[in-house]
N, C-alpha and C positions, 0 to 999 in steps of 0.2 A: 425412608430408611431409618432404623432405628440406632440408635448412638451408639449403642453397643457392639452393633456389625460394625459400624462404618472404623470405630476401636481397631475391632479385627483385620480389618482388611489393611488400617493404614502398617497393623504391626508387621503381617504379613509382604507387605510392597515396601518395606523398609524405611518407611518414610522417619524422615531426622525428626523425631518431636517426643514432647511427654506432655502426660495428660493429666490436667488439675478438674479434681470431681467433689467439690465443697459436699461437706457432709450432710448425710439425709436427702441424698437426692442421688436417683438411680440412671442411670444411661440405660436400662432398658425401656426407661418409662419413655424416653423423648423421642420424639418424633423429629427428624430431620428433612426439609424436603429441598434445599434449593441452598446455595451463597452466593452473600454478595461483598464487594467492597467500595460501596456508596455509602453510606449512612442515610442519605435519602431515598433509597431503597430496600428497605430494610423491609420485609415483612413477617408475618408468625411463621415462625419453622426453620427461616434462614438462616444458616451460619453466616454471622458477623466476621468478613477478613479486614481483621485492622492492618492494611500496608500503611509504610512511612515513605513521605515524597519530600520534595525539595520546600515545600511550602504549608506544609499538612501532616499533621500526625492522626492516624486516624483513632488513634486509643486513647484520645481525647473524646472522641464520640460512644465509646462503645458503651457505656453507660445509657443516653438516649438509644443506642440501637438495641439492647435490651428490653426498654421500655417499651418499644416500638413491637418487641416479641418475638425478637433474638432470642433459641435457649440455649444456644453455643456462639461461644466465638474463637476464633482462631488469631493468636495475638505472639507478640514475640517478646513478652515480660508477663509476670502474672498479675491480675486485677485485684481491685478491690470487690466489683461486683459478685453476687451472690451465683456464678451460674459454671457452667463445667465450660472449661476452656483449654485449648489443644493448644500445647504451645511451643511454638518453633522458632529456629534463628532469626529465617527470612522470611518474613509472610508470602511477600512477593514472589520467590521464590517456589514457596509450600505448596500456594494453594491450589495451583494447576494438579501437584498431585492426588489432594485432598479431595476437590470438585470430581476428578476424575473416578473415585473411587464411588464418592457419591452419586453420580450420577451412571454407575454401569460403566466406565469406561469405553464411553462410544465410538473414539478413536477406533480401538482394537476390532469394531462390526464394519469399518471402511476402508476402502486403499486411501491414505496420507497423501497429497500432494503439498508442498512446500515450497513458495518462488521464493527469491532472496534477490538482494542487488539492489545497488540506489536506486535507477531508473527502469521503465517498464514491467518491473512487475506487476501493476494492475491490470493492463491490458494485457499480456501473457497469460496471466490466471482467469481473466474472461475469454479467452479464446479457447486456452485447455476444458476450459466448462463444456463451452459450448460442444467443442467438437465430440468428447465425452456422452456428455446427453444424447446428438445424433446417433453416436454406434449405440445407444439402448444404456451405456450405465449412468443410471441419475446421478447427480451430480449437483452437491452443496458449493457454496462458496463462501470466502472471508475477507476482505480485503476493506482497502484506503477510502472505495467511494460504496459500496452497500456490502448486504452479508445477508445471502440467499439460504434459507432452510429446504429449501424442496419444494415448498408451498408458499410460502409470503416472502418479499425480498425487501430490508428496512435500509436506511440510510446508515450507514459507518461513522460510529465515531473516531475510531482511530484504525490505523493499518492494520495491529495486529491489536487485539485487546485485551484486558487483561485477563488472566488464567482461569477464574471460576466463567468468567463471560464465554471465553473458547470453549468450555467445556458444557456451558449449559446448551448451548449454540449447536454447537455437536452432536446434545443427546438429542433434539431437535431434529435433527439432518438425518437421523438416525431412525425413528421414532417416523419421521415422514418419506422416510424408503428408499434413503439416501445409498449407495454401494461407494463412492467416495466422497472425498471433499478435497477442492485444491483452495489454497490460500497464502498472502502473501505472509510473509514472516519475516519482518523489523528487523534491525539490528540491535536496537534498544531492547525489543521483547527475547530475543536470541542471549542479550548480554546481562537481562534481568530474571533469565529464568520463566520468564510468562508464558512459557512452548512446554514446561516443564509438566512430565504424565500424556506425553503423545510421544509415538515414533513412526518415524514416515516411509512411508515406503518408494515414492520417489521425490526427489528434491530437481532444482532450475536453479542456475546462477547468470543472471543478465550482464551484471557489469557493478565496477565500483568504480563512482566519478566523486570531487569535491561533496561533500555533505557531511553534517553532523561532529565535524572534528571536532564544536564545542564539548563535545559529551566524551564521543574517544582518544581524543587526544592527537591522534595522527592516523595517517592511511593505515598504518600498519595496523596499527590497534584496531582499527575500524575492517580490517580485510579478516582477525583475527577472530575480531564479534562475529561475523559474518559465516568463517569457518567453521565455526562452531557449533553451527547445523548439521551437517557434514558429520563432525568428528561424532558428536554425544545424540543426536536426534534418530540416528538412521535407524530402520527394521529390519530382520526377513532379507529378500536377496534382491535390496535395494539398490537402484541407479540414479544417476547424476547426469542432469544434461545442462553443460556449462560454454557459455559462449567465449572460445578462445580470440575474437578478434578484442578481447579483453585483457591488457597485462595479467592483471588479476585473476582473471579466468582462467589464462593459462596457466597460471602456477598452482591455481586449484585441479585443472585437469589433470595434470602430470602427479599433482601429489595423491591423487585417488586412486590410478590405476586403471583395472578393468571396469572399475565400479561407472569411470564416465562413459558418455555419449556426447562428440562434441557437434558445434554448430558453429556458423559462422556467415559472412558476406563479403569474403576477404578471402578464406585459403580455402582452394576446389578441394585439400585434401580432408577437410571435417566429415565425419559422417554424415552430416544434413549441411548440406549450401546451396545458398541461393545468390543469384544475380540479379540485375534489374535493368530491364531490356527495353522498357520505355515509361512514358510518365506523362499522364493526362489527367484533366481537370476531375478526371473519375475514379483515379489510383494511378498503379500500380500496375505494370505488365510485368512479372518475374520468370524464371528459371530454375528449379528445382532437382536438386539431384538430393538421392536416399541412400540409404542402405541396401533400397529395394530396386532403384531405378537408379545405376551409376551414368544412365545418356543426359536425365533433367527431361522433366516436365514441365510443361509452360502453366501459367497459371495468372488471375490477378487478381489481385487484392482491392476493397474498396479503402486503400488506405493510403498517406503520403510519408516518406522518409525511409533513409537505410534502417533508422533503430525499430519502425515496423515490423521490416522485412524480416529483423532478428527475433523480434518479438514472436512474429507466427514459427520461424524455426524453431522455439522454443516449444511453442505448442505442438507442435508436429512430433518432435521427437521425443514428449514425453508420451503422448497420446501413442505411438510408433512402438513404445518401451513395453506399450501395457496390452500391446496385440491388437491396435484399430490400424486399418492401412492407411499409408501416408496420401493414398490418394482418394480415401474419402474424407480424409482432414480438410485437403485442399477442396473439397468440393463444400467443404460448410466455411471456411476461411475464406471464400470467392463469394459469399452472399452476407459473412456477421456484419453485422448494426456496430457505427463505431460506441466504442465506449465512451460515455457522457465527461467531457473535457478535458476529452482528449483527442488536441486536434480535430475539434468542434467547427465544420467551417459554413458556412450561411452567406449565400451567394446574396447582395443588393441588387433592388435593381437599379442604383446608375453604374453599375458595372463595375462595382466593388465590392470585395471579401471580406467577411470579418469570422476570422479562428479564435475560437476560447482554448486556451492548452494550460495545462496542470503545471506546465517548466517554472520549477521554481529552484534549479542549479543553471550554474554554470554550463555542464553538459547538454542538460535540458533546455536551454533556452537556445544554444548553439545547433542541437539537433533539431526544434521544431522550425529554426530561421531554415537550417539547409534545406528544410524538408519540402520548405514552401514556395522558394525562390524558383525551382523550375518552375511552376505554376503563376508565379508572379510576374504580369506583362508591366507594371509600372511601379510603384514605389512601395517598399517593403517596409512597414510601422510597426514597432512594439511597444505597449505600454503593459508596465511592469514595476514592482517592487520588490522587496523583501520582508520576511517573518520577522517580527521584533523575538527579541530573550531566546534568538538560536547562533547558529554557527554566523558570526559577523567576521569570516574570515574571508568564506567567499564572494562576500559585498563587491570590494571589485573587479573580481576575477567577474560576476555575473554582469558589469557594467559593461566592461570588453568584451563580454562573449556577444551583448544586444548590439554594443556600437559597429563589432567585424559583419557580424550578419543582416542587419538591417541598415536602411536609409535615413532615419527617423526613429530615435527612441525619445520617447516620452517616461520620465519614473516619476512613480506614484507611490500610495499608499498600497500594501501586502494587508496583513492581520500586525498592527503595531505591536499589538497586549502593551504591554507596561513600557514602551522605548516612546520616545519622540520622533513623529515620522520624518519630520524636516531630516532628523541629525540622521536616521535611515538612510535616507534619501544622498545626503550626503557625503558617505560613505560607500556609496554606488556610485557617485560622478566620479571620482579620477579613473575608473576603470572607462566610463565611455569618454573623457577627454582624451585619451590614448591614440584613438582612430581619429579624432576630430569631426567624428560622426555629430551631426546638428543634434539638439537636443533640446527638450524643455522639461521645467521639474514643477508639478501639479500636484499637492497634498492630498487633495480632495479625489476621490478614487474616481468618483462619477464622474467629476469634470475633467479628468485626467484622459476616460475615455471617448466620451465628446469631444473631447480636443481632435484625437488622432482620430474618430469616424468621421469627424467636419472636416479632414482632409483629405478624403478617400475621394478619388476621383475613379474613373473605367479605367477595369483592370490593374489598379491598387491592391496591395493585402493588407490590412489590420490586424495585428496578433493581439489579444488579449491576454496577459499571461499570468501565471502564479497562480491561480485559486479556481482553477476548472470548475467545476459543480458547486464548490462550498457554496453555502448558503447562510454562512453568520461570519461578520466580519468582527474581528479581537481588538478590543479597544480596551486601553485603559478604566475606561469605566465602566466595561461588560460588553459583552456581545451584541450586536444589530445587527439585523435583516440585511442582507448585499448579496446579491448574485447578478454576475455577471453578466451571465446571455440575458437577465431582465433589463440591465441598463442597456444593453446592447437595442432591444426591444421599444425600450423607453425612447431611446435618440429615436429608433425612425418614428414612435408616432408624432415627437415634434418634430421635424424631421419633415414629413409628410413624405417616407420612405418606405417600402415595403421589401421584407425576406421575401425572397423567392424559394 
């Protein structure tokens, strides 16, 4: 696109900025093809976004990312460099609408899906895919653990990413014959702006449990981040389908109106509920009542836990919203593949389990123990941690959720980054002395899990928890190689153990 249009377009779509064009150099001449806001990605064509972080200014680099063959950048003070720069309050904020502009606004060629809520939205947003794709419409994805274009699906850096990323991502999805995209949507990215230049046409609200209050401050502030998809995001004659067995939820239902669709595992009166009518080592036997069907359909899931159950309600009743019937939902929800760490479970063969799960709250970790405890014929083990430089409020609230719901909890090392894992660690035991649930405290990740798989005897479970899929663990002195189900792996071949 030429720098000239992309001018017109920002002027026309209102965007907050003004535009510095150092003399003798033309915006028609330039070519513009892509942005980014890495500096180590930086190539010829790309608009340079210098965002400001807690640790990084990036308009420190935009000098190298010129060099590199930057002819614009988009910044939030004017440079010294010699080159035409668009300049706005909030980069962070801008450049979602910038990207969009640039890139055709691909948003507007797809129906919007939007999941929100601490818990469950990744595996919500891979079930709405799926069932989507089976009625015939392709279907992109965005989320915490990959981010599917249509054609190649790559591993996620983060839940929601940042704006010119969503947007390149999009034209993408777009471009490979995309007709929606669902994806999950932060609360961080929701309260920075990173959603900014999309409107969605339907949104999902799971739940709000303990998380992240370092950043908002409190529930409220954090229900409000949250809300704010909702108020400023929506399209066209969008819906909401919000799970009321959620305080939260309910007070986002009520405050919507007609615009919601609710759901629930609790009150027969939601539009979409379900019950759960038995429980075996292969899911899930439920009870499904719709919009469509007020007697309930039976149905099962290959999945374990209520917050599951919620989970495909979600999918259900957005898929439901957009004219797929709820009983060919259930017919792709009774065969998906679970999503990769989530509730990962890997039968031994001396007759014991070991589950990889992503629970890294309080909530989380409380719902993947209920989830697993029918299933469990003899001793229920969690080895677990928490994130260094995040919310250290719910440190012990996550130490009593492991010690109420298991037999044995083991804390270890999460991803430290820059904290000291002992003093982590630390800060996790008054919550499991509480119960006076046995415990032992192992720095070392890997020998943390060794410990609690050398105690798995038949019909034991092993939770693995906090870091599902990841594949790089956060240390003070940079990232290494660590995943989970490999050390899982590891034990049995010394071990002389086999997955079944």
């Amino acid at each position: 696109m030429r720098l000239d249009k992309l001018i017109k377009a920002l002027d026309e779509g209102g965007v907050d900025y003004r535009f510095h064009l150092p003399p003798g150099i033309s915006a028609a001449e330039i070519e513009v093809s892509d942005m980014v806001c890495d500096d180590g990605k930086v190539c010829r064509g790309a608009i340079f976004a210098a965002t400001k972080g807690d640790r990084r200014d990036a308009h420190d680099f935009i000098s190298q990312a010129v060099a590199a063959g930057s002819p614009v950048v988009l910044c939030e003070r004017e440079v010294e460099e010699r080159v035409p720069q668009i300049i706005s309050p909030n980069v962070r904020a801008a450049m979602g609408r910038v990207a969009s502009f640039l890139y055709g606004e691909p948003a507007k060629k797809m129906t919007m899906i939007a999941l929100t809520g601490t818990n469950g939205k990744t595996t919500s947003t891979f079930m709405t895919q799926a069932i989507l794709n089976a009625a015939g419409i392709k279907s992109g994805l965005m989320g915490t653990v990959q981010n599917d274009d249509g054609k190649s699906v790559d591993e996620a850096e983060h839940t929601t990413p940042e704006g010119c990323d969503i947007q390149r991502l999009l034209s993408r999805m777009a471009a490979n014959g995309c007709k929606a995209c669902a994806m999950e949507a932060s609360s961080h990215s929701i309260e920075q702006g990173r959603i900014n230049g999309l409107g969605f046409d339907r949104a999902g609200f799971t739940n709000l449990t303990w998380e992240h209050l370092d950043y908002h401050g409190d529930m409220e502030h954090y229900f409000l981040a949250k809300k704010k998809l909702f108020d400023k995001y929506m399209r066209n004659d969008w819906k909401a389908c919000v799970n009321i067995d959620d305080e939260y939820g309910r007070r986002l239902f009520h405050a919507l109106g007609e615009r919601a669709i609710s759901y629930s595992v609790r009150d027969e009166r939601a539009d979409f509920f379900a019950s759960v009518k038995g429980v075996t080592e292969k899911g899930l036997a439920i009870e499904v009542k719709t919009p469509e069907s007020r007697g309930g359909d039976e149905a099962r899931l290959p999945l374990f836990g209520d917050h599951n159950v919620s989970n495909a309600l979600q999918a259900l009743s957005i898929a439901w919203s957009l004219g797929v019937s709820y009983r060919d939902s259930l017919a792709v929800l009774e065969t998906i593949p679970n999503v990769s760490g989530r509730l990962d479970l890997y039968r031994l063969d001396n007759g014991a389990s070991c589950v990889i799960d992503f629970a890294h709250t309080p909530d989380g970790i409380e719902k993947a123990l209920s989830a697993l405890r029918p299933i469990c014929a003899g001793k229920l083990v969690i080895v677990f941690g928490s994130g260094g430089e995040n919310d250290k409020s719910k440190r012990p609230a996550m130490g009593e959720a492991a010690a109420r719901g298991a037999d044995f909890v083991i804390l270890t090392t999460d991803d430290p980054r820059g904290e000291d894992p002992a003093s982590i660690m630390a800060e996790i035991e008054p919550g499991v002395k509480r119960h006076g649930t046995p415990y032992a405290m192992i720095v070392d990740r890997r020998a943390a899990v060794y410990e609690g798989l050398d105690r798995a005897g038949s019909g034991d479970v092993i939770v693995i928890a906090g870091r599902g899929p990841e594949t790089r663990q956060l240390l003070k002195e940079g990232a290494v190689p660590l995943v989970d189900r490999e050390i899982m792996t590891d034990w049995c071949a010394l071990r002389g153990r086999k997955v079944l």
